[in-house]
N, C-alpha and C positions, 0 to 999 in steps of 0.2 A: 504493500500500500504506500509506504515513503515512498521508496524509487518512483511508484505511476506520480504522486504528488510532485516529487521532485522535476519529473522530465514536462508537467504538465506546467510547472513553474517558469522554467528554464525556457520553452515555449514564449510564455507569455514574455518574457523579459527581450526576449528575441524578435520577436512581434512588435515590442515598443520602441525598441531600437530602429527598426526598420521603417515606422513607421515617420520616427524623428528625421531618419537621413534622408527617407523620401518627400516631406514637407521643404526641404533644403533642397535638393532635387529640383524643385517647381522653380525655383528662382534663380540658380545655377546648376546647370547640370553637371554630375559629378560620376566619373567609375571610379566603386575602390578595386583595386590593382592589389593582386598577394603576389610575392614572390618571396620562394621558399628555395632552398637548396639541401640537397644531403651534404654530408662532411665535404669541404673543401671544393664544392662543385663551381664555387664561384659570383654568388648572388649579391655580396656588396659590388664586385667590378660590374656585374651587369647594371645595378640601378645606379650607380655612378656612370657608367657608358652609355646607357640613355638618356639621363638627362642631361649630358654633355652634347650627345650628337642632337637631339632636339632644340636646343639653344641656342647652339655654335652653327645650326641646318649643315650637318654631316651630310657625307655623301651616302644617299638611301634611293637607290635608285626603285625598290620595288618597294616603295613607301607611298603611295598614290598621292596620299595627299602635299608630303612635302615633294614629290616630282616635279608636280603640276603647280606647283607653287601658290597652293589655297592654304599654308601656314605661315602668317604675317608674321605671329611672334609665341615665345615658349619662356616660361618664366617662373621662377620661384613662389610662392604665396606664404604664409604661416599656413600651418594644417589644422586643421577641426579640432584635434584631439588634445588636448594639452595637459590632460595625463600621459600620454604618450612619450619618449626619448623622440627628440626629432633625427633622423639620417643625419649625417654628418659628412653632407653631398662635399660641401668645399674643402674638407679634410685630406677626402679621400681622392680630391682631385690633383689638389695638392700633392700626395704622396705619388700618385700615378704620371703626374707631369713632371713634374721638378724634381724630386727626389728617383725617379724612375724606379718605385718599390711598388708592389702590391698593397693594399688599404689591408688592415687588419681586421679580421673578420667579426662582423659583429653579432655575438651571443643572447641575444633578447630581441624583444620586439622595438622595431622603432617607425616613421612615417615619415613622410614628405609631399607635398603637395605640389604637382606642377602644373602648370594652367597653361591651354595651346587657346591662342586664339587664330582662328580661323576662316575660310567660305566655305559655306556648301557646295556641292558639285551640283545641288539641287533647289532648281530657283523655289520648288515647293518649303523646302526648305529651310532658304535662303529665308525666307516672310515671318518662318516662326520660331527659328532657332535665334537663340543670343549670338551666336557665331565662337561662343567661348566653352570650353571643355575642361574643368578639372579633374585631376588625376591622384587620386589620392593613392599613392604608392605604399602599402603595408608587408614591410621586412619582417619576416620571423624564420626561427630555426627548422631545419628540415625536422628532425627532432621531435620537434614540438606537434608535426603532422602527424606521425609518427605514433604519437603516444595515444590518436583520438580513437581506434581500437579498441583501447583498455574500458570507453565508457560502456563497452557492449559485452562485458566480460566480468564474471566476477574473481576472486584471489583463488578459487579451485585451478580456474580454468586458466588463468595467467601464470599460476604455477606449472600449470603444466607445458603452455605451450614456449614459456621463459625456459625449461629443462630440457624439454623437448629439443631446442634449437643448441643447448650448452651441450648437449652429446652427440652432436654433428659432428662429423668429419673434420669440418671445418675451424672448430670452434673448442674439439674436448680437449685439446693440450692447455687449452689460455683457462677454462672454467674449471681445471680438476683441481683446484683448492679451496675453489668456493664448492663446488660440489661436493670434496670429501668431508668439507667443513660440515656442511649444513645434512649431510645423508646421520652422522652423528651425533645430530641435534636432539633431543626428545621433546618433540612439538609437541605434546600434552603437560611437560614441566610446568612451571612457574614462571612466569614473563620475567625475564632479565635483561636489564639497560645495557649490559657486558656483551652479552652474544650478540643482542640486537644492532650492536654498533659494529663488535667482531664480523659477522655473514653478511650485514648490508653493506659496508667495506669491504668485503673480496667480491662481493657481489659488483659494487662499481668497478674495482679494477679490472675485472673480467668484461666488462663492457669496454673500458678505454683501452683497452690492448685490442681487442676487435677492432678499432677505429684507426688503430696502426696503418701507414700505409702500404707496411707488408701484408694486410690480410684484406685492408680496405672493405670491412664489411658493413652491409648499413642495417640491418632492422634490429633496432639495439633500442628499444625502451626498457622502461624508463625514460625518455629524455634528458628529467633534469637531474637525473644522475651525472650526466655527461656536461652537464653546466648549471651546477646549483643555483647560483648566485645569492639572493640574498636569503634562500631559501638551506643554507647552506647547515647542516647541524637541526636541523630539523625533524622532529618524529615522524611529517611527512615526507624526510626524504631518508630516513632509517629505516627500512624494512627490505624483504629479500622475499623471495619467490621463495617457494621449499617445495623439496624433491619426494614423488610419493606418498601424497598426501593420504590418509585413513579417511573412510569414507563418514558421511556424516557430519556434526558441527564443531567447530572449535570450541575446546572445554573454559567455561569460564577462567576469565586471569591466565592462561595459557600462551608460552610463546606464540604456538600458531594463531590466536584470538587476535593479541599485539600486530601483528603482522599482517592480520585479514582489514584493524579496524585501518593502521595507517595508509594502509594501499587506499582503500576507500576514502580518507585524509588524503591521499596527495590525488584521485580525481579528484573529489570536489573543491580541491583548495587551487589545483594546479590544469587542470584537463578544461574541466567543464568552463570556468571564467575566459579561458583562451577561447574555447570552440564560439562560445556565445558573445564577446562582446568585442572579439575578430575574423572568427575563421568563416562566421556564418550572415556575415555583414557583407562578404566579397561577392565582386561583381565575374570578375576574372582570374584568372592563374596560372604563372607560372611556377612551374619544377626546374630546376636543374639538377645533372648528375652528371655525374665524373665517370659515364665506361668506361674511358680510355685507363684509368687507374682500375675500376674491377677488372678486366681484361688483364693487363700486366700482373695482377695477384692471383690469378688463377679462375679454372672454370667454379670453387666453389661462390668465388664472392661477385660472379658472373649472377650465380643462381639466386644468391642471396640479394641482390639488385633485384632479380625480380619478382622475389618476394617483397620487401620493400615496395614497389610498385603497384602488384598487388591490394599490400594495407592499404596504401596512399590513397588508390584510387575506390577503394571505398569507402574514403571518409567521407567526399563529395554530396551538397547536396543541388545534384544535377540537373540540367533542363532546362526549357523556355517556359518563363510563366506569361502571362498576360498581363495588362495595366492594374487590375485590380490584386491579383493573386500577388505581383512584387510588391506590393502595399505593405503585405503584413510578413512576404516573407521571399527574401535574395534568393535567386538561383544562380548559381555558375555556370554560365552557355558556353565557356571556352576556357580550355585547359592546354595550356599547350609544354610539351614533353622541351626540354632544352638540353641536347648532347653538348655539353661544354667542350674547351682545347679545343677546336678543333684546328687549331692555329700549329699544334703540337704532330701535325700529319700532314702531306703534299696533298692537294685540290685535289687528287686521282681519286682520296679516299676520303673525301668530304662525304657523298655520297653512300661510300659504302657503310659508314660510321652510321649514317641516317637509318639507312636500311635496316642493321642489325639493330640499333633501339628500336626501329618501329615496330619490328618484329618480335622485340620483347616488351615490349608496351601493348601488343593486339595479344599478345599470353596473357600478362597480365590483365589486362579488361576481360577478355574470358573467364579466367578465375573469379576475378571480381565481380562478375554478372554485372558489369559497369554498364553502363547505355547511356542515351539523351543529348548531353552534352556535346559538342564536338572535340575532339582531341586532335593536333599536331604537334607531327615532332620534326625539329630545325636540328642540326649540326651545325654546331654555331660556335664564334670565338667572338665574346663582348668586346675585347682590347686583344686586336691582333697582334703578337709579339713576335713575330716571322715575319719572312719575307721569301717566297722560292725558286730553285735555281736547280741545274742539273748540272750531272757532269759523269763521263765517260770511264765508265768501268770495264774496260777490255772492249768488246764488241758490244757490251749493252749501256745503254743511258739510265742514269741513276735519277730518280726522281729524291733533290735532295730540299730540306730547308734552311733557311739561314737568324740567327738570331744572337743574344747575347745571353747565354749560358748563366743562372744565377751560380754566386759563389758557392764552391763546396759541391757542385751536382757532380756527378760521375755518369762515365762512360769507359766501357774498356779498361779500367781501372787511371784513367786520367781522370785528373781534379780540374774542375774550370774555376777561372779568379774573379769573375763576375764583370769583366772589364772588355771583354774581348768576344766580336763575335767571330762565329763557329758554324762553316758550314757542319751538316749530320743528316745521316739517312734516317727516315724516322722510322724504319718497316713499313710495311704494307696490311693493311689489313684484307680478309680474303673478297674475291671479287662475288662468290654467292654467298649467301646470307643461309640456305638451305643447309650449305655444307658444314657451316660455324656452328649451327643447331641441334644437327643432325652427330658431329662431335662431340657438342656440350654434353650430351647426353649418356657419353660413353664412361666406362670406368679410365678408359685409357686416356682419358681427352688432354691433349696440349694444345692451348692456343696460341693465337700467333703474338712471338714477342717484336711489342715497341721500343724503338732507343728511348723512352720516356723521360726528358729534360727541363725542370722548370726553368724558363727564362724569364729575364726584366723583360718591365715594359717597354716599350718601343719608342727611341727618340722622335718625340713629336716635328714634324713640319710646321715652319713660322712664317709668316708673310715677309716682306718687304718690311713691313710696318711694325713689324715683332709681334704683329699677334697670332698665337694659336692654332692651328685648326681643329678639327674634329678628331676625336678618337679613333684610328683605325679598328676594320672588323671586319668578322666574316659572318653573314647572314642576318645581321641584326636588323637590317630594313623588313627580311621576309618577316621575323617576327613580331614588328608593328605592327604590319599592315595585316597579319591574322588577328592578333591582340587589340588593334584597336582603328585601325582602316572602317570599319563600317560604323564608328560611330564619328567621324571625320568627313563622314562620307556627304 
């Protein structure tokens, strides 16, 4: 009876929200914009790379609107929210121009508001639109999507499927401390502060060694395990999953009792506040991920991608609604998949990168029984940090790229000094997408290895006049004009 109280609640509180941003709506119209990433996929450089090329009118040739030049101007605002962290767009521009470092990634939620003003392509249009479009950009952890699964689940069932994945293949070397820990626990004991902090402590380091980039795996909730912040010491973030649970209910005052209430403590304190008062407010959304890293660690954290995708994509609440129906309550009509790096592979296999995510993104929505929404997926590099070139290896032509090697990367057992660029062949990825699959599926399966090298960002081009130009990229116009071309339109 709580829980129906509680989701009946939750509802309404959702409903009132919606209804608040669509009275604001009427007078400016506004999308909010999610963008999400898994570990290190890259989603501060993307929302720093858009709003730099919208401002700066970057070169976007399949960006309709700014082609045909019906975007006059693109501009900062304050945002709505002011509980919110604001983006800290000029920081990280800073660090990406000047400094030529990657922006540090940021761990919470934050917002940004940019406003395009524009024409319609349509004189009907033209009569009743403001000509003006805010953007309300909402940052948050991949992580944090991540965890909204757990609201459909109770502490049996997330014990289980948390165990289930810790004696993977993939996964039992890095979990068999916390697992031997907690298999000789006596979950009908007496609740103790000692063990509880003891197993939910091996329990997070067994999450943060998954996230290694040797193993690169992503469906690791918890979340804010992986980034407590002030949440940090907390009995909602003290508890562990346990292995083998007895059937029946947790005995009063009992470790496992301890453990069932704070799981349900860190939904309601940490899951449900995110879904409701962000995740379910978005208009749009993007994903990004990092194959090009699950690939170089192997076909398990290949599979574990699309498990991950999977979750993801059934947190959605999908579809086109109608004028009345978005009143009381947002649908996400477009979700679009984003293959990061791709700046880290020759143009040959722009392409084929796409292919093999799309083809584990149409796995995943089958699993998922996903529908409604539209889904694409871009291979894409927000801040191109290459440039490509060939050259002659015997009889064959090498398709190679050129960049600046950050300090400390390896190859072949050479160190780069971060100073100097470097041609490097980057591999090839395979040219069918059938046959990588049809692999992965094997006990025997090796994938194909990338020379995989983080490089600086790319010395900017400057006028005559010293100023700036746009961020170099690769496919970032496609992903406007799916993202937000038809309301430009």
């Amino acid at each position: 009876m709580g829980s129906a109280l509680s989701r009946i609640s939750d509802e309404a509180l959702i409903t009132v929200d919606n209804l608040v941003d669509r009275a604001g709506d009427l007078l400016r119209p506004t999308m909010r914009f999610g963008v999400t990433g898994l570990s290190r996929a890259g989603k501060t450089v993307f929302i720093t790379a858009l709003v730099h090329n919208l401002m700066h009118g970057g070169r976007l040739p399949l960006f309709k609107a700014q082609q045909s030049g019906r975007i006059a101007a693109a501009y900062l605002e304050p945002q709505p929210d002011d509980g919110v962290p604001r983006f800290q767009y000029e920081d990280h521009v800073r660090a990406l121009v000047d400094d030529r470092l990657w922006p540090q990634s940021t761990r919470a939620i934050s917002e940004l508001r940019l406003t395009i003003e524009y024409e319609s392509a349509s004189a009907w249009n033209r009569l009743l639109s403001s000509g003006k479009l805010s953007i309300d950009i909402v940052d948050y952890p991949g992580e944090w999507l991540l965890d909204l699964p757990l609201l459909q689940q109770d502490f049996a069932a997330f014990s289980r499927m948390a165990v289930g994945l810790a004696r993977s293949p993939a996964r039992v070397d890095l979990s068999r401390q916390w697992l031997d820990t907690a298999a000789n626990i006596d979950v009908r004991a007496a609740a103790d502060e000692t063990h509880a902090r003891g197993i939910s402590g091996l329990f997070a380091e067994y999450l943060r060694n998954c996230r290694s980039d040797e193993r690169a795996l992503s469906t690791l909730p918890p979340g804010r395990f992986l980034m407590p912040g002030d949440l940090e010491g907390s009995p909602a973030l003290t508890f562990s999953p346990l292995p083998d649970l007895p059937e029946g209910s947790a005995p009063s005052g009992s470790l496992w009792a301890m453990m069932e209430r704070r799981y349900e403590a860190y939904k309601s304190l940490v899951v449900k506040p995110f879904f409701r008062e962000h995740f379910a407010r978005l208009d749009r959304q993007i994903i990004l991920i990092d194959a090009l890293q699950a690939m170089n660690a192997g076909p398990e954290a290949v599979q574990d991608l699309e498990r991950a995708l999977v979750d993801i994509l059934s947190c959605f609440r999908p579809g086109r609604g109608n004028f009345l129906t978005s009143l009381i309550s947002r649908r996400i009509d477009r979700v679009l998949i984003g293959a990061t790096k791709a700046d880290h592979l020759h143009q040959e296999s722009h392409d084929r990168l796409e292919e093999v995510v799309r083809r584990l993104v149409n796995r995943a929505t089958q699993q998922a029984g996903y529908a409604r929404a539209d889904i694409e997926v871009i291979a894409l590099a927000a801040v191109r940090a290459t440039r490509e070139t060939t050259a002659k290896h015997g009889r064959d032509t090498l398709p190679l790229i050129v960049g600046t090697p950050m300090k400390g990367e390896k190859i072949d057992g050479k160190t780069f000094n971060g100073n100097t660029d470097k041609r490097i062949f980057p591999g090839d990825l395979p040219e069918d997408a059938d046959s990588f699959f049809q692999q992965l599926g094997t006990q025997s399966a090796t994938l194909p290895h990338l020379n995989f090298v983080r490089f600086r960002p790319p010395r900017l081009e400057r006028t005559a006049e010293g100023v700036t130009l746009s961020l170099p990229h690769i496919r970032l116009d496609r992903a406007f004009e799916f993202l937000f071309g038809d309301w430009l339109a």
